[in-house]
C-alpha positions as CSV (number, residue, x, y, z in Angstrom):
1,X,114.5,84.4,74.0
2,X,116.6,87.5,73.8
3,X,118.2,89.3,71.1
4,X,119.8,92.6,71.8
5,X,118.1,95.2,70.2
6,X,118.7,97.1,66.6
7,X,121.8,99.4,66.4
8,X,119.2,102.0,65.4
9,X,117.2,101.4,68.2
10,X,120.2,101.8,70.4
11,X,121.0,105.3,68.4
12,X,117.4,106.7,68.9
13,X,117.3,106.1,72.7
14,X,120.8,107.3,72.8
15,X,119.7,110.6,71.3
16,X,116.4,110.4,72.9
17,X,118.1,110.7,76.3
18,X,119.9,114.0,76.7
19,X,117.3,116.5,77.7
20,X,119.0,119.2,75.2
21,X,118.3,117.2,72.1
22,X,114.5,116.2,73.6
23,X,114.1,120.2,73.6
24,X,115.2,120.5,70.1
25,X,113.0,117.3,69.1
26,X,109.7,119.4,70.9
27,X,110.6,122.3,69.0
28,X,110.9,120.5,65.4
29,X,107.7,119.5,66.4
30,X,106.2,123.0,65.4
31,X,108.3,123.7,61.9
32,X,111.2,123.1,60.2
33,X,113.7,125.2,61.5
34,X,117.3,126.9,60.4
35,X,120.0,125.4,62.2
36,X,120.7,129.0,64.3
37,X,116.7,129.2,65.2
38,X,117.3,126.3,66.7
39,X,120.4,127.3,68.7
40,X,118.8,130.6,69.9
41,X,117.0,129.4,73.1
42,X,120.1,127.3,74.6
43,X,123.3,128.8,76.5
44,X,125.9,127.0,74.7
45,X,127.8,127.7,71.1
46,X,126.9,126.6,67.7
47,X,129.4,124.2,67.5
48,X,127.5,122.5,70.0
49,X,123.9,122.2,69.0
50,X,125.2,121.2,65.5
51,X,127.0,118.4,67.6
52,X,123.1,117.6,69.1
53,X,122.0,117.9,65.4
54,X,124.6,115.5,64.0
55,X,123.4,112.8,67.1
56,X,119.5,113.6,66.3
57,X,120.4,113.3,62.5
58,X,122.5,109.5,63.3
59,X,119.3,108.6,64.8
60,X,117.2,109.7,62.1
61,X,115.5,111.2,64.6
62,X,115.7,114.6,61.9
63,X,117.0,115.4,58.0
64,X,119.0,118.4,57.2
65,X,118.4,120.0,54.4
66,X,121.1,123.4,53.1
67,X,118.6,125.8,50.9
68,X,120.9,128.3,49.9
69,X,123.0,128.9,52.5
70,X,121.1,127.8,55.4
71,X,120.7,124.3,56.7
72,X,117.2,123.8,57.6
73,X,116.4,120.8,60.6
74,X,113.0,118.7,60.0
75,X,111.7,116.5,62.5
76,X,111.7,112.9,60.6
77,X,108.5,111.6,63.7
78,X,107.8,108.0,61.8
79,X,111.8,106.9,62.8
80,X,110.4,107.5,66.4
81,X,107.9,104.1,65.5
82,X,110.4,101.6,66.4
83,X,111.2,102.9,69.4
84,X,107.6,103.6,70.3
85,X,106.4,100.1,69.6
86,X,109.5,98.7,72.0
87,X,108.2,100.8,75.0
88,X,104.2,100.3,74.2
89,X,105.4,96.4,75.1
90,X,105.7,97.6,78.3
91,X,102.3,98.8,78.4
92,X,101.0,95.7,79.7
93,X,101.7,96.9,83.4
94,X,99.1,99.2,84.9
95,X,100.2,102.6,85.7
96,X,101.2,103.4,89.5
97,X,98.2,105.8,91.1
98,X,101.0,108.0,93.5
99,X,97.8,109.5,95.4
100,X,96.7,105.7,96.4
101,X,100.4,104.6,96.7
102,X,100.5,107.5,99.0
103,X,97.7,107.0,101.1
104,X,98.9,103.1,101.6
105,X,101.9,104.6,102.8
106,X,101.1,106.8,105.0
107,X,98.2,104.2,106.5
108,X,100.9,101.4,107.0
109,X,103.3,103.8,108.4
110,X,100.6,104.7,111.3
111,X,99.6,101.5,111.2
112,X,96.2,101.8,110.6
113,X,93.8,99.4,108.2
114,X,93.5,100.6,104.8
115,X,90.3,102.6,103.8
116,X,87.8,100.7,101.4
């Protein structure tokens, strides 16, 4: 039977599905960073990525952290799990092989038999 999933669930794929906070996951991935190291690489204002943070940080997809007067990012990878485990349930279906699916294409579109 159904049952819709977690709030949290919904909040990690949420965040997990804007490409800027994916970039900002990949570089956590490497170190902690300070909130303006992560805003250096992207064309848009602080205001911004802190928005991006706040999502990722909803998620708790990262933690901030102020040390002094900087607010340090970490990646928080183990709230990814849940979300991991959901997808891996879809694991069961064998991946598509594009060059064969290609090839099968292309034969019935000739309308040739298929090679062994």
């Amino acid at each position: 039977m159904y049952s819709p999933a977690r709030p949290s669930l919904d909040l990690v794929f949420m965040a997990l599905a804007d490409p800027t906070r994916r970039a900002i996951l990949a570089m956590l991935l490497e170190d902690d960073m300070a909130v303006t190291d992560v805003a250096e690489p992207f064309a848009m204002s602080l205001a911004a990525i802190s928005k991006h943070l706040g999502i990722l940080a909803a998620a708790g997809l990262i933690s901030q952290e102020k040390r002094g007067r900087v607010k340090w990012c970490k990646l928080e990878p183990d709230n990814l799990r849940e979300a991991s485990i959901w997808m891996q349930a879809f694991g069961q279906f064998e991946a598509v092989n594009l060059d064969a699916f290609e090839r099968f294409l292309a034969q019935e579109l000739e309308g040739t038999p298929p090679e062994a």
